[in-house]
Every structure is written in C-alpha cells, then in structure tokens.
C-alpha positions, 0 to 999 in steps of 0.5 A: 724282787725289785731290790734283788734285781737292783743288787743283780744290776750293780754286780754285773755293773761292777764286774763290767767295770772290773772287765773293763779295768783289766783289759786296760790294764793289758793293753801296754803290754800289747803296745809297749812304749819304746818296743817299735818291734811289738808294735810292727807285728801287731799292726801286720798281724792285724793287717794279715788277719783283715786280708784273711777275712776278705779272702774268706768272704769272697769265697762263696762267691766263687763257689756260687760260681762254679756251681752256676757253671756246672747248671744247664743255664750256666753258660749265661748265668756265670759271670767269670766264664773264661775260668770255667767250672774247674777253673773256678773250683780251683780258684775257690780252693786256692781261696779257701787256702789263702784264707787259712795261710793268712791266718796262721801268717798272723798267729806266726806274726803274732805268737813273740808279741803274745809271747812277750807280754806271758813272760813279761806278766809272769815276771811281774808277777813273781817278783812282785809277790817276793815284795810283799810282806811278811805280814801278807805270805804268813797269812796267803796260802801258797797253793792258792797263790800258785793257782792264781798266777797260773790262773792269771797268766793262762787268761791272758794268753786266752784274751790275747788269742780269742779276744783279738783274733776272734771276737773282732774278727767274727763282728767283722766277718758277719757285718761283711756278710751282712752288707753282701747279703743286703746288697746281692739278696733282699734285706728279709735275707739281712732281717732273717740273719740278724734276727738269729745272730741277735737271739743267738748274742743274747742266749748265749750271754744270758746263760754264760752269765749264770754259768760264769757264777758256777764256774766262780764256785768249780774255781774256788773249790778246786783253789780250794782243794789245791790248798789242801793238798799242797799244804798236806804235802809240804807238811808230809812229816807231821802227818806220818807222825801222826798217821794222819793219812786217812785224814788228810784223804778224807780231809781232800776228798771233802774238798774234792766232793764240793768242787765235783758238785760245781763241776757236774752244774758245769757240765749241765748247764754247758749242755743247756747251752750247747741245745739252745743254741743248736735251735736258734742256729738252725732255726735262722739257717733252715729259714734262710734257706727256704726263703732261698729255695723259694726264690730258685723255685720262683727263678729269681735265683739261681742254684748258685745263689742257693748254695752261696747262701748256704755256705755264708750262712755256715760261715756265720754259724761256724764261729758263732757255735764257739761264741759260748765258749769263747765269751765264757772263757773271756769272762772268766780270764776276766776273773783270772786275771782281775784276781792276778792284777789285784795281787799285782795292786796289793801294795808291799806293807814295807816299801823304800823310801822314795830316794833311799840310800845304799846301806854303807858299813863301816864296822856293823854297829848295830842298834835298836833305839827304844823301839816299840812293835806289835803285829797287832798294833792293840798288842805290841811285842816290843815295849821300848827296847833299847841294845847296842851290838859294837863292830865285833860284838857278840850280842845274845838276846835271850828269853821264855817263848813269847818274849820278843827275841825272834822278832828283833831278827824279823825287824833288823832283816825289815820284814817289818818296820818298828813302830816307833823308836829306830834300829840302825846299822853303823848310825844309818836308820834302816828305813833309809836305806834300800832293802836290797842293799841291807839284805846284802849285809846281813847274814842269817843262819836260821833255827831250821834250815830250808833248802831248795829242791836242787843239788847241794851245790846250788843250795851252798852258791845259793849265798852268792850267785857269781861264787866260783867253783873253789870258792863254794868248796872253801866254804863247804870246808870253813862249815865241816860239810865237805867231806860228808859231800864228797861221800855221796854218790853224786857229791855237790851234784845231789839233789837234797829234796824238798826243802832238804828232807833228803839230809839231817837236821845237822847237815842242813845247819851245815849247808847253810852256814856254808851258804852263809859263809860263801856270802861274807857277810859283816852282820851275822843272825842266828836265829836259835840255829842250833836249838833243833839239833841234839846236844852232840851235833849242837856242840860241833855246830857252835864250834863252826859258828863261833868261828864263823862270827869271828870279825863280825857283829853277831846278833844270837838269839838263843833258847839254849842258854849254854850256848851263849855263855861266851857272849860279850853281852847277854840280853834278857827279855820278857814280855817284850821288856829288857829286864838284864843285861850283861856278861854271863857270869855278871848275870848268874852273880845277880841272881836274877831272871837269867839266873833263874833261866840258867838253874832251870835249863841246867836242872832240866839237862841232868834230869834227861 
C-alpha cells in the first residue's frame, strides 16, 4: 500500500509538473513580444474585471441598507438615509448592473486576445504536423490526430476564459468577503466560512482527481472510436467490396460500447459530486445563518445584517457550485493541450539544415551517389546505389515488388534522408538545401492520384496557386482533360468528392497531370502513374506524359515494362541492389533479369 501511494505521489507530482509546463507554455500568447495591442487589452480587461469585483462586493452593503430602512428601527440604523429605502433599492440595482456590464466590458475587451492566441495556436499546430515525417503520419491515425488538435485548441480557449476570469477572480472575491466578514461580523463568522470553502476545495479536488482518470479513459475511447470510424470512411470502397458493413458497425459499436461504459462512471461520479457538495454548501450556509439569527435575536444585529450575510454567503457559493466543474475541466484542458504541445515538441525526423540554401537548377541532373537506406535501420532497402539522370533524361527504374523503386521517389522528394551515400540535383546535395525550394522543383504524378474535396478547378490551380484563369485551361488542354470538364454540368466549378471518388481512375491521372503541368516543374517523377489504369486508358495517358517529360529530367518508376521501353536508360533492381542498366533493346539482348521481367509480363498479357 505504501509503495501504491508512493507511485499515486509521483503521477500527481508528474501531472502537476506537466500542469505547470503547459500553462507556460501558454503564456506568450497571452502576452506576446512586439504586440503592444495584446498586452493593452489584457491589462484593461484585467483592470475592468477588478472594478467588477469591487461593485459586486459592495452590493449587499447597499442591500443591507435598504433592508434596515424598510425596518421599524430604520430611521436610526440606515447609514445612508437621504437615499431612502427606494433610492437605495435602486442603488443596489444599478450595482448589481454595474457588476455584470463590467464583466461583459472585459469578455469584449478580451475576446480578440483570446481570439488571437486560438488561431495563432491552431496555425501553429496545422503547419507544424505538415512538417512532421513521413515516417511519424504513416504510423498516426488521422481521426486521433484530428481529435487532439480539436481537443487542444478548445482547452485553451477554456484555460483562457475560466482560469483567468474565474478561478482568479473567485479567490479574489472570497478573500474580499472574508476581510468584510472579519471586520463588520466576528471572526466565528470568518472561521464558519473559511471552514466550508476549505471542506468544499478539498472535496471537490479530491473526487475531480478520480473523475479526471475516468474522464482520461471517456477520451481515449471515444479518440478511439473516431479513429475507427473516420478510418472506415476513408477506406468506404474496400469495405462495400467486401460487404463489410455489418463488421465495421459492429467493429464501431464495440468501440462505442467501452466509451459508454466510461461515459456512465462520468456521470456517476459527477453526480457524487454534485450531492457532496450540495452538503457541505449548505451545511456552512445554514450555520452562518444561525449564528446571524442569533445575533438578531440577541439585538446585535440588525435584520439587515441578517440579509447582508445571506446574500455574501450566496455570492460565495454561487461560483463555488462550478468550482467542480470548472477545476475538472482545467484539468483536463490540461490534458488536452499537454497532448497538443507534445505533438507541437515532436521534432520533424527531416529537418533544414541550419543555413540552407535555395535549391538552383541549372539542367535537372540527378543522381544518387552509393546511397544505402532502410526504414528500419536493421533492415536497409537500398544497398549502395548509384544512377545518373542527365538534364533531359529519361530514367526508368524498374523491379519485382520490394525492390526499392518506389523509395527512391520517397528519398529524392526527402520524405526521408538517405543513410549514408547522397542524391544530388545538378551537383547540390539535397540535405543542403531548403525543402521547400526542392519540393518546388520537382513534379510528381503518383500511381493514384488523391484529389482535394473541392471543384475540379482547385484541384488543377492546386499545382500553383497564383496560376491565372487561362493558364489552368491550358494545362487542362496539354493533359486532354478539357473537354471532358466542359461536359459536366457545372465544369471547372465541380466538386470531385472525397479524395476525387466522384471521377475515374483515368480522369483523376489527368487531373493531376494537369496540376503537374500548371506547375512547370524541371524534374518529373512518376511514380507507377499509370500502372492502376486499364491497358486502353494507359495507353492514352502515357502519350500525355511522354509529352509532358519532354525538356525535363524524367524520373519513371515503372511496374509495367511497356511502358518504358522508350527510356534512355532502364534501371533494374533487386533486393535493393542494381543489378542492369541500360537501353531496352540492350537489356532483352543480354538475356538477363530484364529479360526475364519482360517475357514474363509479355506471356502474362497474351494469357488474359
């Protein structure tokens, strides 16, 4: 038992210093070097917020007040008589408005602040995870990514709101109350209120604590079930082929059926809460409130007193009734955004060196200098290869399935960084130079291409942004895509679907060529672009890419050999090891492993 406490210690330490971290880490954008604007409105919502307390603290005084005038005795008990009972009623209405305008002054004064640092964050965020590797989104799921952004964010618009305009105001407001308490009553009054706030803190920490853990297990499976549903989704074809939808539901359900079960200890436990602190509440209100009948029994006070202690005992547990919810929901904004920060920290596995260089081509000459890779560095893919692509060049690497092609394409778009050897483009090692001005240079038509849930038009301007009207049609043309375009009913305004399901396998390839083109790019990589497609549309498509490559460096990697028999070189892998190179006809002279491919895919076609 002892050694469990001991491990209870140092997770609560741990999450108290993780706690801690986040809220630093939240800070700058709350008070950002060189924003003078952010800071003024922090400081006069802070300012308005202070006023509002002090209006709101003076308000039962005035109550008080009112009430001793309306007495029998009032005549002498009423401090400010000349303002007579209805001009003290209305004062403490004008008090009691005061109070709330000047809170809702601050949330105005406050909202482009709180504002700001959301989409500042959520900037930060999104462009951070376009950063990350290849290696780190090939193994995230993106409906949990998604649900710990949108977690993350929504915490710090909570911290914002409740942690500075709630939890700093309350501690304010009750040791004001406290002070007038001490100082008007007696301090039994003081002992009778801090005793309760103290029971209440405590209580309501102590079983937040144990429902922050729950609520951590609601999250992770309803992050959980997201994953899965998002990931049926996407994948919404395999599983009608394989009518998979009673799996999937099921699949879901069970997932669902564990989040519901953390779900209703939630509730239970919430309810716990609500009852216990229901008692203590009014536990130390019922026994202020003796002690304050007493003393009117006594004549030590006045009814006034009696209702002045009331009201300050109800503006005390007033905001302590969302004490519970609001330190749960701080913990676990906590929670959020600790998990949002930590995507934030998770460094990019390929990164620009510090001082590198904008990428200049001259011709496009690219080569790969006895370069070794593995995505597992126990298991390389590539074992010293060495190609040579001229400005102008066609070069096809070709191979049997696990051979290495398609990761060539992955190192010279530096996904990844080689292990050891280098690629260089026009003599410029790629590790020197900035991604950005390498991914400008390079274009790639992919085996499949992925098309944007938007109109065909942005998908096509997709491949340069500031690309005019006539210049998007052009490249429409150059890929044969523009008449099929003009024949839908809204044209280049329509929509494609999710990622271009509403368009054929043929018409995607030709809407990315399209984009390709519209880029200009001096490097070209396809990447099996045309393997996915039947014979017939294949055919029409290589015609378009052939002529696409034309003035460029070609980089093809190919599954169907036919494809590229035109190549100026043909290079062959296997096992991650170039085993030929050479012209087509070269290569079918030698009789060796091309040959082989060759008779092989020729044999297999007259079959079908």
């Amino acid at each position: 038992m002892r050694g469990l406490s001991k491990t209870n210690a140092n997770l609560d330490d741990t999450a108290r210093i993780q706690g801690l971290n986040v809220l630093r880490r939240v800070v700058p954008y709350l008070w950002p070097e060189g924003q003078t604007w952010v800071k003024r409105r922090v400081v006069a919502a802070i300012a308005v917020l202070l006023l509002s307390k002090i209006i709101a603290v003076t308000t039962p005084v005035l109550y008080k007040q009112a009430v001793d005038a309306l007495a029998p005795e009032g005549a002498d008990a009423a401090t400010f008589l000349a303002l007579g009972a209805v001009g003290l009623t209305l004062a403490y209405g004008m008090a009691r408005l005061m109070t709330v305008g000047f809170q809702q002054l601050r949330d105005v004064i406050f909202t482009k602040v709180g504002q700001r640092a959301l989409r500042t964050l959520a900037r930060e965020t999104f462009t951070h995870i376009h950063r990350l590797s290849m290696r780190y989104h090939i193994t995230r799921k993106t409906g949990g990514l998604s649900r710990v952004i949108e977690r993350g964010v929504k915490g710090v618009d909570f911290l914002l709101r409740f942690l500075l305009f709630s939890m700093g105001p309350l501690v304010l407001e009750l040791l004001m109350i406290s002070v007038i308490l001490f100082f008007l009553f007696d301090v039994l009054y003081l002992a009778a209120v801090v005793v309760t706030i103290a029971l209440y803190v405590w209580f309501t920490f102590a079983v937040t604590e144990w429902r922050v853990k729950i609520r951590k297990i609601m999250n992770d499976q309803d992050t959980d079930a997201n994953q899965k549903a998002v990931d049926s989704l996407l994948n919404f074809e395999t599983v009608k082929y394989f009518g998979a939808e009673r799996w999937e539901a099921d699949r879901y359900d069970r997932a669902m059926e564990a989040y519901e079960t953390a779900a209703i200890r939630t509730n239970y436990s919430l309810a716990f809460l609500n009852f216990g602190q229901s008692v203590l509440i009014t536990g130390g209100l019922v026994a202020v409130m003796v002690m304050a009948a007493v003393g009117v029994q006594r004549g030590d006070l006045t009814v006034g007193d009696f209702v002045m202690v009331n009201a300050y005992m109800i503006q005390i547990t007033m905001p302590l009734n969302f004490l519970g919810t609001v330190y749960r929901e701080i913990r676990q904004a906590l929670i959020d955004m600790g998990d949002m920060f930590d995507l934030l920290e998770q460094p990019p596995e390929v990164q620009d060196k510090q001082g590198a260089k904008v990428l200049k081509v001259q011709g496009g000459a690219v080569r790969l200098n006895d370069v070794v890779f593995g995505y597992d560095a126990e298991r390389p893919i590539l074992k010293g290869v060495t190609i040579a692509a001229e400005p102008g060049e066609t070069v096809a690497i070709v191979g049997s399935s696990g051979s290495g092609k398609s990761t060539i394409g992955r190192l010279l778009f530096r996904f990844y960084d080689v292990g050891s050897g280098a690629l260089t483009v026009d003599g410029q090692d790629v590790r020197d130079v900035t991604q950005e001005s390498l991914h400008a240079q390079i274009g790639v038509v992919p085996q499949d291409t992925v098309l944007f849930n938007d109109t065909v038009h942005y998908n096509i301007a997709y491949g340069r942004p500031g690309a005019t009207e006539g210049e998007i049609r052009e490249a429409a043309r150059a890929a044969k895509i523009h008449d099929f375009i003009m024949s839908l009913p809204d044209g280049y305004d329509t929509t494609v679907g999710e990622r271009g399901l509403k368009l054929s396998g043929g018409e995607k390839q030709r809407v990315g060529i399209a984009r390709t083109l519209l880029k200009n790019p001096p490097i070209l990589l396809l990447d099996e672009a045309t393997s996915a497609l039947d014979t017939e549309t294949e055919m029409e498509i290589q015609a378009e890419l052939k002529a696409m490559g034309e003035g460029r460096t070609v980089i093809t990697i190919a599954h169907r050999l036919s494809t590229i028999a035109d190549a100026d070189k043909i290079v062959v892998l296997e096992d991650g090891v170039i085993v030929e190179q050479g012209k087509h006809d070269a290569l079918l002279a030698d009789d060796g492993r091309y040959a082989h491919l060759w008779n092989r895919q020729a044999n297999e076609e007259e079959i079908a």
